[in-house]
N, C-alpha and C positions, 0 to 999 in steps of 0.2 A: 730680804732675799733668802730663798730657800737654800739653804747648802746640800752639797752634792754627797754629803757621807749623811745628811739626814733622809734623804730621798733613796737611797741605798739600802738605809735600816729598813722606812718601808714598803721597800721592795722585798726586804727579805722575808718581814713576820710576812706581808700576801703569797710569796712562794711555798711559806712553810705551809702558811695555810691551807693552799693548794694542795701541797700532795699528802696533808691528815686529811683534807675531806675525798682525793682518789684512794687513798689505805681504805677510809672506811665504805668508799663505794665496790672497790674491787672485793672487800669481805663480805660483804652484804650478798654481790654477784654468785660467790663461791658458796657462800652457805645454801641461794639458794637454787645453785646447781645440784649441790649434794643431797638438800630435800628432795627436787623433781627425780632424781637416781631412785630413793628411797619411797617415793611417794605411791601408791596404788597404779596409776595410769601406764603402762608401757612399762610396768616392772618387767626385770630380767633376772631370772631364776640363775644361780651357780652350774657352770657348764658341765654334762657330765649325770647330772641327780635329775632325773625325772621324776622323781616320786617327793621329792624338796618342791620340784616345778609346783605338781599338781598340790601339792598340801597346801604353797602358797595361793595357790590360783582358789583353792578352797574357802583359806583364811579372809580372802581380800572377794569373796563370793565374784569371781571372775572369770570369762573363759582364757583357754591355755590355749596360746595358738604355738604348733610344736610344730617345727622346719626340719625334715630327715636326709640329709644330702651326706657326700663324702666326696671327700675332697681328693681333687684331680678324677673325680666322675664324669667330666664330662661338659660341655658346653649349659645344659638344662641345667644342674646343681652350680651354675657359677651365675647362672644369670638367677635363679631363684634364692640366692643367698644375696645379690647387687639390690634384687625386688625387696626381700625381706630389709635390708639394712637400708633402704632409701629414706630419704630427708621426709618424702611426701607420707612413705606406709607409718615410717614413726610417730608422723603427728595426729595421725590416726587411731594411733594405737592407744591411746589413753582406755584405760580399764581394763586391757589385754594384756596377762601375763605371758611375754615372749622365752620363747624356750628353741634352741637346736640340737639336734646330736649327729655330731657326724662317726658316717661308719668307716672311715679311714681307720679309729678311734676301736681296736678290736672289743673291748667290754662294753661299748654300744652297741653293738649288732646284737647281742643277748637282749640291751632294753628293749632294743627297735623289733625284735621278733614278734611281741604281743600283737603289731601293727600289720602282719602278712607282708612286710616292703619285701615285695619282688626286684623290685628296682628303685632308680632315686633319680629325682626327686619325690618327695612325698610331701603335701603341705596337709597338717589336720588341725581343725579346730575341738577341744575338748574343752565341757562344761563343768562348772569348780567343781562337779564331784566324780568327773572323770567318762561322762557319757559321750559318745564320739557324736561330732556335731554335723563334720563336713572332711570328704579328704578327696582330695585333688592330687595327679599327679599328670607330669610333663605340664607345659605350658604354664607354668605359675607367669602370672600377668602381675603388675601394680593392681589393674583396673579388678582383676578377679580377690586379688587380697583382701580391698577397701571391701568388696561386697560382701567376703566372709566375716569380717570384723562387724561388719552392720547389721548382719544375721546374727550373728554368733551371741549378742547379750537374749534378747529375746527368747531364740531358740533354747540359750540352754538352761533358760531359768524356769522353761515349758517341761520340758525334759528331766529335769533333775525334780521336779515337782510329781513327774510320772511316774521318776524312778518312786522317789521316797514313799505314794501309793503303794505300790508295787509290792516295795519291800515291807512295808509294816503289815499289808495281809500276811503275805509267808511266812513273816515273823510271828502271827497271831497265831499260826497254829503249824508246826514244821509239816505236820500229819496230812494237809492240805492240799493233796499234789497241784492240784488247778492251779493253786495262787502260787505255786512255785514254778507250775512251767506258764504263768502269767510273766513270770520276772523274768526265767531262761532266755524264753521267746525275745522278751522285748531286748537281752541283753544281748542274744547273738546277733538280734537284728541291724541293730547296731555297731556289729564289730568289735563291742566289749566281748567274745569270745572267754578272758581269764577271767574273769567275772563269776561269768557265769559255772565255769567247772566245780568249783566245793557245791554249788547246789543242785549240779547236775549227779555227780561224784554218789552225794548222800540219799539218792533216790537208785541210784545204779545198784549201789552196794549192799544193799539194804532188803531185808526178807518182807518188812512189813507194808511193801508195796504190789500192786499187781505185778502179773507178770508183762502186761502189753506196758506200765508205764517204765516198769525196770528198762524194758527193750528201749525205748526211746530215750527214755535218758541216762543209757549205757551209746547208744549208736550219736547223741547229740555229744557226749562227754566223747567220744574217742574223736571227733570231727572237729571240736575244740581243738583236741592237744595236735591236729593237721595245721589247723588253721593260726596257729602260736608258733610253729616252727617247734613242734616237739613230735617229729615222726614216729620214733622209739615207744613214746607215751603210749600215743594215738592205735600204735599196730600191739602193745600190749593188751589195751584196753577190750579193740575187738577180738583179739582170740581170750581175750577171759570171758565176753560176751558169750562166742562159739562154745566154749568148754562150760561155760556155768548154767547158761539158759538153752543151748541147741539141742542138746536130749529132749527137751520137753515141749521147745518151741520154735517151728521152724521158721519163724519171723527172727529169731536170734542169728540163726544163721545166715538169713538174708542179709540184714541190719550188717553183721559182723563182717561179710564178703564185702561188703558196699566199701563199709572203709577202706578193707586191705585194696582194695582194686582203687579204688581214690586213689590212697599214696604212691602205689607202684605206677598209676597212670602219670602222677605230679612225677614220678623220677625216673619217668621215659621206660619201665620196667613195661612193652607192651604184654609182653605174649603171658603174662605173670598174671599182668591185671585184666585180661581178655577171661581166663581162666577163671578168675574170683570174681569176676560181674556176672560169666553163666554159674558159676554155684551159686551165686544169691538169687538170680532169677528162678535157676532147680529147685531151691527150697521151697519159696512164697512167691510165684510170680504173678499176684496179686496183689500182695503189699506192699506198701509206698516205699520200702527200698525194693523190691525187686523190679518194681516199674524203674526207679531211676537207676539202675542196672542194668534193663533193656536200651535204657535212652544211651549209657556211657557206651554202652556195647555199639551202638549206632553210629556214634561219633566215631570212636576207633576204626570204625569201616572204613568211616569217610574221609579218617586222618585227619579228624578235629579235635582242639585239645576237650580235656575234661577237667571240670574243676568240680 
C-alpha cells in the first residue's frame, strides 16, 4: 500500500517542477518581448527626437512613417493616433520605423515646421535617408496606412537611390550648376524644401555663377525659407535678392516681389501683396515670376487663396 505522506512528497517534487518549467517559460516569453521591442520591424524611435527617428530608420535601411497630431486637436488626431496605434497597422508594421510628434508639445511645432503642417493630422511616410515618400492629411484610414506601408519600402529604396545619383554628380563638381539644380529640383519636389537651402544658398551667394541662375536660386532659396515656416528668412532673402541683383536685373526684382507678395498673401496682408505681385509683373512681365504674379494677382480678384 502506498502511503499518503509518500504520494504527497510526489505531488510536491511535480508541483515544483511545474512552476521551474512556467519560471522558465514566462523568461523565455519576456526576453522575447524585449527582442521584438528592439528588433528592426515596427521600431519605435524616443518621443520628441526626430532626427534619432530618421538616423534609426537610416541605420536599419527603413522607411520612417511619422504621425503629426496634437493633442485635444480634435476628433481627426484622435482617431488617426487609434489608426496608428491599432493591433492590425502594428502588425503591419514590421520594417517601419514608427515615430509621432505631437504639437501640444511647444518644441515640436519647430521640428514639425520643415513639413508645411498647416493643420493636423498629418501622416508622412520618409525614406531612410529622409526623402518624403507620401503625406496624407484628414482621413487617416487603417485601410489607407496598410497601403502606405506597402508602398513605402519600394518606393523609397527607388528614391533614395535617385537621390544618391543626384548628389554624387553635384558633388563631382560644386561648379556644375545643372547637376545642382538637378538635385534642388528633385528635393523641393518632394517637400525636402531644408534640404535643399545650403545648395540653393551656395549658388544665390556666389559671384561665380550667372546672373539668371543666381535669380533662380536666390527666388527658390527665399520660397524655401516660406515653405519651412521661416517668414523672416524667406522676406530677407528676397529683398537682398531686390537690392543685390535688381539694378542690373529686372528678373531680380520680379523673382524678389514674387516672394514678398507670397508671404503677405499666406498672412492675409491683401492690399500689401496686390502691390508686390504688380511690381513684379512692372519689372519682367514675361518671366516666369512675373507670369505667376499675374496669375496671384488673378486669384486676389477672385478671392482665391495663393500659395
Amino acid at each position: 500500500m502506498i502511503r499518503r505522506s509518500h504520494i504527497h512528497g510526489i505531488m510536491s517534487k511535480y508541483f515544483r517542477r511545474c512552476r521551474t518549467i512556467v519560471a522558465a517559460l514566462l523568461t523565455m516569453l519576456s526576453c522575447a518581448v524585449a527582442a521584438r521591442a528592439q528588433s528592426p520591424g515596427g521600431a519605435e524611435s524616443p518621443a520628441g527626437d526626430l532626427n534619432a527617428a530618421q538616423a534609426r530608420a537610416f541605420e536599419l535601411k527603413e522607411p520612417l512613417m511619422l504621425l503629426i497630431t496634437e493633442t485635444d486637436g480634435g476628433r481627426g488626431d484622435e482617431r488617426a493616433r487609434t489608426v496608428i496605434g491599432s493591433r492590425a497597422v502594428r502588425a503591419l508594421g514590421d520594417g517601419v520605423v514608427r515615430f509621432t510628434l505631437d504639437l501640444a508639445v511647444s518644441r515640436n511645432r519647430a521640428t514639425a515646421a520643415r513639413f508645411h503642417v498647416a493643420a493636423t493630422p498629418v501622416l508622412l511616410f520618409l525614406s531612410p535617408h529622409g526623402i518624403i515618400l507620401s503625406r496624407d492629411e484628414t482621413n487617416i484610414s487603417r485601410h489607407l496606412v496598410m497601403q502606405r506601408i506597402d508602398e513605402a519600402g519600394i518606393r523609397g529604396l527607388e528614391l533614395d537611390a535617385r537621390l544618391a545619383a543626384l548628389q554624387e554628380a553635384a558633388d563631382r563638381d560644386t561648379n556644375d550648376v545643372a547637376a545642382v539644380f538637378h538635385l534642388t529640383d528633385f528635393l523641393v519636389a518632394h517637400g525636402n524644401d531644408l534640404d535643399a537651402i545650403p545648395h540653393l544658398s551656395a549658388i544665390a551667394h556666389s559671384g561665380n555663377f550667372s546672373t539668371a541662375d543666381r535669380i533662380r536660386a536666390w527666388v527658390a532659396l527665399a520660397r524655401a525659407h516660406l515653405w519651412i515656416a521661416e517668414p523672416e528668412k524667406g522676406r530677407h532673402e528676397a529683398n537682398d535678392l531686390i537690392a543685390t541683383l535688381g539694378p542690373v536685373a529686372p528678373e531680380a526684382r520680379a523673382g524678389g516681389n514674387l516672394v514678398l507678395g507670397l508671404q503677405d498673401a499666406t498672412a492675409k496682408r491683401t492690399a500689401l501683396a496686390k502691390q508686390e505681385f504688380e511690381d513684379a509683373v512692372a519689372a519682367a512681365p514675361n518671366s516666369p515670376y512675373g507670369k505667376e504674379a499675374a496669375a496671384a494677382l488673378a486669384k486676389l480678384a477672385q478671392g482665391r487663396a495663393v500659395k
